[in-house]
N, CA, C and O atoms as CSV, one atom per row, in Angstrom:
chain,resi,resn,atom,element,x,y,z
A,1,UNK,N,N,22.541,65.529,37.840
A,1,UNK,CA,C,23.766,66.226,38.204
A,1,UNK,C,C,23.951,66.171,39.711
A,1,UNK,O,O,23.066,66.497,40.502
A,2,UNK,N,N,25.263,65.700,40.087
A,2,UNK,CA,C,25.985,66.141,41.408
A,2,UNK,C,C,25.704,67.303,42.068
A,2,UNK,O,O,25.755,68.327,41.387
A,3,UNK,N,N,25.368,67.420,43.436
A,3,UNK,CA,C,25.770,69.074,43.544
A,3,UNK,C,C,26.562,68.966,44.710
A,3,UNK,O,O,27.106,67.898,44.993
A,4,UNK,N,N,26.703,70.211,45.574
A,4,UNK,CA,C,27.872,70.181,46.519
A,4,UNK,C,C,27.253,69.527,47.670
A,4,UNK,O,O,27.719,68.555,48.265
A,5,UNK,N,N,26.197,70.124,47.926
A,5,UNK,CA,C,24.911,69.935,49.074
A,5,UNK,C,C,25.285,68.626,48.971
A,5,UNK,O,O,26.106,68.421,49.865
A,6,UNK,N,N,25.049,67.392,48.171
A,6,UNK,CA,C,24.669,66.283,48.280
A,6,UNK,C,C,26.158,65.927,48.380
A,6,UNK,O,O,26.283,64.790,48.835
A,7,UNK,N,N,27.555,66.639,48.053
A,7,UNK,CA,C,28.760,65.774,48.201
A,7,UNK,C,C,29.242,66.000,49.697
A,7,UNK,O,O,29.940,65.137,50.229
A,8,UNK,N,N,28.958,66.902,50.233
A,8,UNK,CA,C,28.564,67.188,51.527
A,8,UNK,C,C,28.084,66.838,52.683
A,8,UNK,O,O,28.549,67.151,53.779
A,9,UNK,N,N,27.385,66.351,52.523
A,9,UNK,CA,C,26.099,65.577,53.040
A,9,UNK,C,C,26.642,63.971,52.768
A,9,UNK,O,O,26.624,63.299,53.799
A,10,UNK,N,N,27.024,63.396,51.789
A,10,UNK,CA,C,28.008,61.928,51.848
A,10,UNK,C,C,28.930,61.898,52.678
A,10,UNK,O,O,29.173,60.910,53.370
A,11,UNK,N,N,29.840,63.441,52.737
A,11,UNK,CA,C,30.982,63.497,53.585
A,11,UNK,C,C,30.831,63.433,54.958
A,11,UNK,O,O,31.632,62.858,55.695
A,12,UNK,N,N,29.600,64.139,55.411
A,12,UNK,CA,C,29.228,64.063,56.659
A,12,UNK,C,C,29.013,62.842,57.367
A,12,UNK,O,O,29.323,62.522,58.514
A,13,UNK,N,N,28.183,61.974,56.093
A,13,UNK,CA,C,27.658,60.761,56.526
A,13,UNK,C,C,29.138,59.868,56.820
A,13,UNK,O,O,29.239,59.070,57.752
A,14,UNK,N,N,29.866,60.066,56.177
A,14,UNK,CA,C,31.044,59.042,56.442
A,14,UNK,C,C,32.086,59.672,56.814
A,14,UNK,O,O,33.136,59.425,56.221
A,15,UNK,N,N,32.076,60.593,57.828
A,15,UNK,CA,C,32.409,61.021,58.806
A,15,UNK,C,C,33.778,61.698,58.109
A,15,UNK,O,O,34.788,61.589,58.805
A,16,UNK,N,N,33.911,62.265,57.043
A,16,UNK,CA,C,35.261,62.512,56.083
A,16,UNK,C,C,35.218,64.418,56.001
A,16,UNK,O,O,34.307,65.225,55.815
A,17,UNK,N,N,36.235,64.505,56.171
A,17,UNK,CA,C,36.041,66.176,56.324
A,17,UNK,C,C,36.457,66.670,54.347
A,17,UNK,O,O,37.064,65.857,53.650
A,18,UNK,N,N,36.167,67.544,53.981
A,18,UNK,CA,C,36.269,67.719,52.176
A,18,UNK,C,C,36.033,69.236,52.473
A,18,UNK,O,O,35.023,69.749,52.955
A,19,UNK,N,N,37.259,69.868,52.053
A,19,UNK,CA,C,37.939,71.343,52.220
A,19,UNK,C,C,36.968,71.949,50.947
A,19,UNK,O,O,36.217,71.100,50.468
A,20,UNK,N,N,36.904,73.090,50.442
A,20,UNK,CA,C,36.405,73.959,49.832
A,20,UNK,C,C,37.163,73.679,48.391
A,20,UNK,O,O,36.754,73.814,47.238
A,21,UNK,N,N,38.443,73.232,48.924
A,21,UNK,CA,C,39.169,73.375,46.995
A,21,UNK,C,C,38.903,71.744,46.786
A,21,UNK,O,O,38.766,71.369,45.622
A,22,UNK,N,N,38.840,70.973,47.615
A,22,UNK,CA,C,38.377,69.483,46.943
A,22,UNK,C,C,36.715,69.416,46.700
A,22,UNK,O,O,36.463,68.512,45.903
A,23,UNK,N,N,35.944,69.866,46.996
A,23,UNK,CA,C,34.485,70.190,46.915
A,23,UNK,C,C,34.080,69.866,45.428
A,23,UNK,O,O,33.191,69.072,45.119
A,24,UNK,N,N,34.915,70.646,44.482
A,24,UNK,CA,C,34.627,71.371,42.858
A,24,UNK,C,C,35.026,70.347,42.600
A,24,UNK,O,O,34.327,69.833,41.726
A,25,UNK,N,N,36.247,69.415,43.075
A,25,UNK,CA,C,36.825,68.234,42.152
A,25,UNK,C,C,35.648,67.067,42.322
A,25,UNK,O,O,35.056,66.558,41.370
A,26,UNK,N,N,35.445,66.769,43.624
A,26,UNK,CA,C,34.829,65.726,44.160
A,26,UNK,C,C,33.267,65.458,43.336
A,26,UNK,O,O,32.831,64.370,42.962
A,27,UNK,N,N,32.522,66.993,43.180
A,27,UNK,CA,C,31.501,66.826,42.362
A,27,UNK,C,C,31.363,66.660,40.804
A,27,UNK,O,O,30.576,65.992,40.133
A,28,UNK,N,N,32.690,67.732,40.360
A,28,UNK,CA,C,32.520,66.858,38.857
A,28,UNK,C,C,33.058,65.864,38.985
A,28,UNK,O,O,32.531,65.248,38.059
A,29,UNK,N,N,34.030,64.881,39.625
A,29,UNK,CA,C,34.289,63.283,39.742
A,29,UNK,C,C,33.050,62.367,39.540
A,29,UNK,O,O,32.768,61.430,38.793
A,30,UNK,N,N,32.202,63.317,40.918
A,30,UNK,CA,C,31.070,62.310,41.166
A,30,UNK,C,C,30.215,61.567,40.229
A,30,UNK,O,O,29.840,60.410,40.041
A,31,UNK,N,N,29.988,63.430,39.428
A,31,UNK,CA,C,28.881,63.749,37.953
A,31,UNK,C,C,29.281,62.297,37.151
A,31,UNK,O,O,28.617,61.295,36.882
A,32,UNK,N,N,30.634,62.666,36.915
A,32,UNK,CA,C,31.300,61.620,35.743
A,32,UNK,C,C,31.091,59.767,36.098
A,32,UNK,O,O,30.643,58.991,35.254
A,33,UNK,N,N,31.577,59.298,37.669
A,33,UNK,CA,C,31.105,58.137,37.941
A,33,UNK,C,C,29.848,57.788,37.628
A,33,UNK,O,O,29.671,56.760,36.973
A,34,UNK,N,N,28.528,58.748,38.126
A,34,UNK,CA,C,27.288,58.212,37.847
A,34,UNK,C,C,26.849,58.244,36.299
A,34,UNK,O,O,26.068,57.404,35.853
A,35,UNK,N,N,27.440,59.336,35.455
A,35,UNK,CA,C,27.527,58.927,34.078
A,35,UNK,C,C,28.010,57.723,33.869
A,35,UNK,O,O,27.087,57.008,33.480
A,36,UNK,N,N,29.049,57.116,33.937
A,36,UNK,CA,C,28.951,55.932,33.360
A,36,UNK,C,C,28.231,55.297,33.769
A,36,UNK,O,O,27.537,54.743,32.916
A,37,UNK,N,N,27.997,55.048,34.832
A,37,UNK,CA,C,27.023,53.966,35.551
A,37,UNK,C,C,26.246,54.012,34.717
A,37,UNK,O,O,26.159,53.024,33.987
A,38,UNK,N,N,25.524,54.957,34.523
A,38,UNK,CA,C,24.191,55.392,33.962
A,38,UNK,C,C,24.464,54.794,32.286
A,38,UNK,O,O,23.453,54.661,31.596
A,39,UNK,N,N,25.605,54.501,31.766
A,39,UNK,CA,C,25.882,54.237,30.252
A,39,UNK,C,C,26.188,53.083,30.173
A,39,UNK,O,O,26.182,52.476,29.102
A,40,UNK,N,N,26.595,52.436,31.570
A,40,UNK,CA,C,26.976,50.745,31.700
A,40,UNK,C,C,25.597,50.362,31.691
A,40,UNK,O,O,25.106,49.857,30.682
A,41,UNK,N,N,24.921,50.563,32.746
A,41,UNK,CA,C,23.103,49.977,32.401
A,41,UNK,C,C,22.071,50.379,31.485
A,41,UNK,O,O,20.942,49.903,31.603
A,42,UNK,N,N,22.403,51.372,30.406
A,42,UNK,CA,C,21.856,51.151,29.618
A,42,UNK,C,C,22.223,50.593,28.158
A,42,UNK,O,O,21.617,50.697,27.091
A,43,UNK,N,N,23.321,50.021,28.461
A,43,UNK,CA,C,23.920,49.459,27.258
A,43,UNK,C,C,23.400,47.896,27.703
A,43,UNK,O,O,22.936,47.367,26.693
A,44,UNK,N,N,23.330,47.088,28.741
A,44,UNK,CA,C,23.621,46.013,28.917
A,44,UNK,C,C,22.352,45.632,29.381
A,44,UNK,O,O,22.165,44.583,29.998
A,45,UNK,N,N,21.029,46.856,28.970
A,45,UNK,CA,C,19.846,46.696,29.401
A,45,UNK,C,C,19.394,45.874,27.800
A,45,UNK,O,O,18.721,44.849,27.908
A,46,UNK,N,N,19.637,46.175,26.898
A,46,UNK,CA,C,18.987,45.902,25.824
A,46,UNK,C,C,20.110,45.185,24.820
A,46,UNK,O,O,20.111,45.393,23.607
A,47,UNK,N,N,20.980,44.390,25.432
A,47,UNK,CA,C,21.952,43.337,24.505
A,47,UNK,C,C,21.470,41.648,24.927
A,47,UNK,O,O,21.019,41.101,25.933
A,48,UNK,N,N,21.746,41.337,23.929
A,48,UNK,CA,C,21.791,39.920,24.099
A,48,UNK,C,C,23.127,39.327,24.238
A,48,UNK,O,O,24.162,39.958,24.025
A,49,UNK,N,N,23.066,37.805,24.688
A,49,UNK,CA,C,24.047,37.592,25.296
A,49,UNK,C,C,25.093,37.277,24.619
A,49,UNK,O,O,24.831,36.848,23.495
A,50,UNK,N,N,26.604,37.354,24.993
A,50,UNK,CA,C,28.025,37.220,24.213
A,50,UNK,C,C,28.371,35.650,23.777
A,50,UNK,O,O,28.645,34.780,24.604
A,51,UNK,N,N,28.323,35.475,22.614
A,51,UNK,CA,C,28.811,34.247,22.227
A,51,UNK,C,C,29.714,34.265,21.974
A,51,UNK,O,O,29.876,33.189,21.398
A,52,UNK,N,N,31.018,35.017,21.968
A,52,UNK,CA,C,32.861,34.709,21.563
A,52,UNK,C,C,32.772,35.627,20.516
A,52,UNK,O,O,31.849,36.426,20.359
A,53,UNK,N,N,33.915,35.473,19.685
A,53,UNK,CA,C,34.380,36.285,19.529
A,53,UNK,C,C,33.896,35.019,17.658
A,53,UNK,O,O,33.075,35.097,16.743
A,54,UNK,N,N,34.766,34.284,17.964
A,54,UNK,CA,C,34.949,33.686,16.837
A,54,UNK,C,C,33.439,32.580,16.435
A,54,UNK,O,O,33.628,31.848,15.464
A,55,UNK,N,N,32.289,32.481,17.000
A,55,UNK,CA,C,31.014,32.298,16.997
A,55,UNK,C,C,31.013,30.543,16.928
A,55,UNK,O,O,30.021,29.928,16.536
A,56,UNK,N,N,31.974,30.030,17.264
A,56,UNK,CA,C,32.029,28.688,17.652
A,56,UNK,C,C,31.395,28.854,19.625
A,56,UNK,O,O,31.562,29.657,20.543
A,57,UNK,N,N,30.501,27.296,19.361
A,57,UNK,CA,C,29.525,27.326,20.708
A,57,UNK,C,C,30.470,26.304,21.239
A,57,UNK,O,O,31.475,26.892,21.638
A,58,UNK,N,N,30.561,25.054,21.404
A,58,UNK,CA,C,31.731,24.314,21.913
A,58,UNK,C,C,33.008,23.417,21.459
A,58,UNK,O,O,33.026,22.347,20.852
A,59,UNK,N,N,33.913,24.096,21.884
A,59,UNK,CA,C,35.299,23.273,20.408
A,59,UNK,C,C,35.647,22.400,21.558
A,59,UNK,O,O,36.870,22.360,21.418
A,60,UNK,N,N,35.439,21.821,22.393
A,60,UNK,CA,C,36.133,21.084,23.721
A,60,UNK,C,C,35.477,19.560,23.268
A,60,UNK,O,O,34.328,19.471,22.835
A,61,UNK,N,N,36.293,18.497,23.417
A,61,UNK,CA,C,36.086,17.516,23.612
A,61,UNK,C,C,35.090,16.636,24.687
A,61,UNK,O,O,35.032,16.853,25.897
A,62,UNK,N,N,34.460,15.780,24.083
A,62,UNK,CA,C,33.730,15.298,25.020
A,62,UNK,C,C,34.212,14.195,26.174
A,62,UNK,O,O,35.154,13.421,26.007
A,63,UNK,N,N,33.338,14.273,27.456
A,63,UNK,CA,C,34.672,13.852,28.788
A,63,UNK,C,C,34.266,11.857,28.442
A,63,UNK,O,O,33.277,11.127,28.379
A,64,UNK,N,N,35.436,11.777,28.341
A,64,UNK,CA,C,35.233,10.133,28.213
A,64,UNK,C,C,36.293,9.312,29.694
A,64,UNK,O,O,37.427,9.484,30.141
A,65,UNK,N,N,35.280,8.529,29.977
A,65,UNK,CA,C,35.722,7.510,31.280
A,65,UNK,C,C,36.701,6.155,30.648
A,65,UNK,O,O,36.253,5.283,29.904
A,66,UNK,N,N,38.248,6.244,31.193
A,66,UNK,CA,C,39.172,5.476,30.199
A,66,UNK,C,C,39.665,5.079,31.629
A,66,UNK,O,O,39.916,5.825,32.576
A,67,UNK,N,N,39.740,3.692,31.546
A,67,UNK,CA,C,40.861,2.781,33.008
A,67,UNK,C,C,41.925,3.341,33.288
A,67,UNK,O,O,42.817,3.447,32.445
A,68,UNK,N,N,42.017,3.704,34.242
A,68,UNK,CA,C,43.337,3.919,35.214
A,68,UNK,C,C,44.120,2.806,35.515
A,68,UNK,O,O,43.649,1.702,35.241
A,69,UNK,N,N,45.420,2.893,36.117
A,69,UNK,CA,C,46.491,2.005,36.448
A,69,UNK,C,C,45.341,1.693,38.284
A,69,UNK,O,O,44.588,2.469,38.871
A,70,UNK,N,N,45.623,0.694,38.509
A,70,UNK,CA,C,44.988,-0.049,39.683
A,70,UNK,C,C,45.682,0.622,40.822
A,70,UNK,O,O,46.841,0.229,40.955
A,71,UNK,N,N,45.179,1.797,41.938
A,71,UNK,CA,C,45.845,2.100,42.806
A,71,UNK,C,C,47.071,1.102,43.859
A,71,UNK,O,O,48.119,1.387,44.438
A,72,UNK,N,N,46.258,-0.143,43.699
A,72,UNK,CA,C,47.671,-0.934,44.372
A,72,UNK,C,C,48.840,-0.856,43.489
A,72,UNK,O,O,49.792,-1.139,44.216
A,73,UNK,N,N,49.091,-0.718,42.797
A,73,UNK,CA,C,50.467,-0.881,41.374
A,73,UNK,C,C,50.517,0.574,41.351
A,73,UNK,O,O,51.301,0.983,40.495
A,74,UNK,N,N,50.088,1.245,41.841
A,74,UNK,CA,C,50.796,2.902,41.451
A,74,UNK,C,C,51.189,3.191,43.267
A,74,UNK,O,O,52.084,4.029,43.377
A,75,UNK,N,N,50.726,2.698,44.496
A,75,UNK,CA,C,51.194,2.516,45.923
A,75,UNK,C,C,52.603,2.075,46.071
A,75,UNK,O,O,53.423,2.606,46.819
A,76,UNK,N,N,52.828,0.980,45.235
A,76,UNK,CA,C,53.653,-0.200,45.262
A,76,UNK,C,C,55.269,0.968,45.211
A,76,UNK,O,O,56.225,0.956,45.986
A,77,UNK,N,N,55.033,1.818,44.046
A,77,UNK,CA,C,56.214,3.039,43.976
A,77,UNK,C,C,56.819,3.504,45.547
A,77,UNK,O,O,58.014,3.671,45.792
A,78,UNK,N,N,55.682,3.669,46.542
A,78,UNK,CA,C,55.912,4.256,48.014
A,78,UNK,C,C,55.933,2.907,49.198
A,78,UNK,O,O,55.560,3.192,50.336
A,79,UNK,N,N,56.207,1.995,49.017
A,79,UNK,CA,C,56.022,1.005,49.758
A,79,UNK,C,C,54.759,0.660,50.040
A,79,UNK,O,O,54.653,0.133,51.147
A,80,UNK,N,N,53.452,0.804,49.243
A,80,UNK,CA,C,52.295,0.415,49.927
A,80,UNK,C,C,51.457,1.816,50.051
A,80,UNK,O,O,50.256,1.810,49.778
A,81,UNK,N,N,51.909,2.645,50.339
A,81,UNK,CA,C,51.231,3.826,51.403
A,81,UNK,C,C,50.259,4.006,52.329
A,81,UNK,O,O,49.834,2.903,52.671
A,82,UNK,N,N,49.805,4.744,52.795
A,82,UNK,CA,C,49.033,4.852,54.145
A,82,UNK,C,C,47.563,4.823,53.869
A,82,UNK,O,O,47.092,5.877,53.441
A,83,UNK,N,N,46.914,4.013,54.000
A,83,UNK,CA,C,45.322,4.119,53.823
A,83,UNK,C,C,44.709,4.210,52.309
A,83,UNK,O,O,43.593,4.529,51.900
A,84,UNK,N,N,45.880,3.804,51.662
A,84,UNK,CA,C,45.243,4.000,49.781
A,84,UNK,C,C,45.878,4.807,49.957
A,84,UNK,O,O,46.801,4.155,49.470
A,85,UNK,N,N,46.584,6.188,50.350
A,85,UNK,CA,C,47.212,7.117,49.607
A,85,UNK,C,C,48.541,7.498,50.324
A,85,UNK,O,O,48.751,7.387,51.532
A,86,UNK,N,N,49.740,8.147,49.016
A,86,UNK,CA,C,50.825,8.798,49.245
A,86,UNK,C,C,51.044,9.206,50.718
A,86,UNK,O,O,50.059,9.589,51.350
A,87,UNK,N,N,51.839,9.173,51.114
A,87,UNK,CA,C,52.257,10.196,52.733
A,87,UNK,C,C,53.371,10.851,51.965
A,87,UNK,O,O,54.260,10.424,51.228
A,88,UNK,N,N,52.944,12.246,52.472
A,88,UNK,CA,C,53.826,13.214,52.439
A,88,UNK,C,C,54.117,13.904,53.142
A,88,UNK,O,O,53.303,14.797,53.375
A,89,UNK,N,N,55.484,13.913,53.927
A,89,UNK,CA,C,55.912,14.789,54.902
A,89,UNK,C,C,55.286,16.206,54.942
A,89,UNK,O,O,54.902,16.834,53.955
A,90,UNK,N,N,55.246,16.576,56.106
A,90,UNK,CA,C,54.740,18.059,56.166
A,90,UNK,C,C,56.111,18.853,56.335
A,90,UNK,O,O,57.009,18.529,57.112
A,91,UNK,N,N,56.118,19.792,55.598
A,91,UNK,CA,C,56.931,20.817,55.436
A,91,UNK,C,C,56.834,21.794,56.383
A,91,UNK,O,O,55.722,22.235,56.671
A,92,UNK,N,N,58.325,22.411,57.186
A,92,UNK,CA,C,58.272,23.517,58.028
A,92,UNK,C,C,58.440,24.349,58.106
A,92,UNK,O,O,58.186,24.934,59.159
């Protein structure tokens, strides 16, 4: 559990001033953040890991190396271009 002492003592540290009527909010806030925390790591302490939803491992195709058009014949569109590639104006 939170207490005031210790929300206090944060405030000090980070130089934040916390009035008497935000005090009561700030510590049950606090209580509640470190609860979950405390319910996020122990849930994700003892799971194994997520395989989808629908339990297929890979539906993706495998990468296959297929010929391209010959960069001189796709240049030829721009007059040639500059060094092997397109020139494109810079925009202002």
């Amino acid at each position: 559990m939170v207490t005031k002492e210790e929300i206090l003592k944060i405030a000090n540290l980070s130089k934040i001033y916390v009035s008497e009527d935000e005090l009561e909010s700030l510590t049950h806030d606090m209580a509640q953040i470190i609860a979950f925390a405390d319910t996020v790591n122990a849930v994700s302490a003892g799971t194994q890991e997520f395989e989808g939803i629908s339990g297929r491992s890979n539906i993706l195709r495998e990468d296959e190396v297929i010929p391209s058009y010959p960069r001189e014949e796709i240049l030829k569109n721009v007059g040639g271009g500059e060094d092997g590639y397109f020139p494109v104006k810079k925009k202002n």
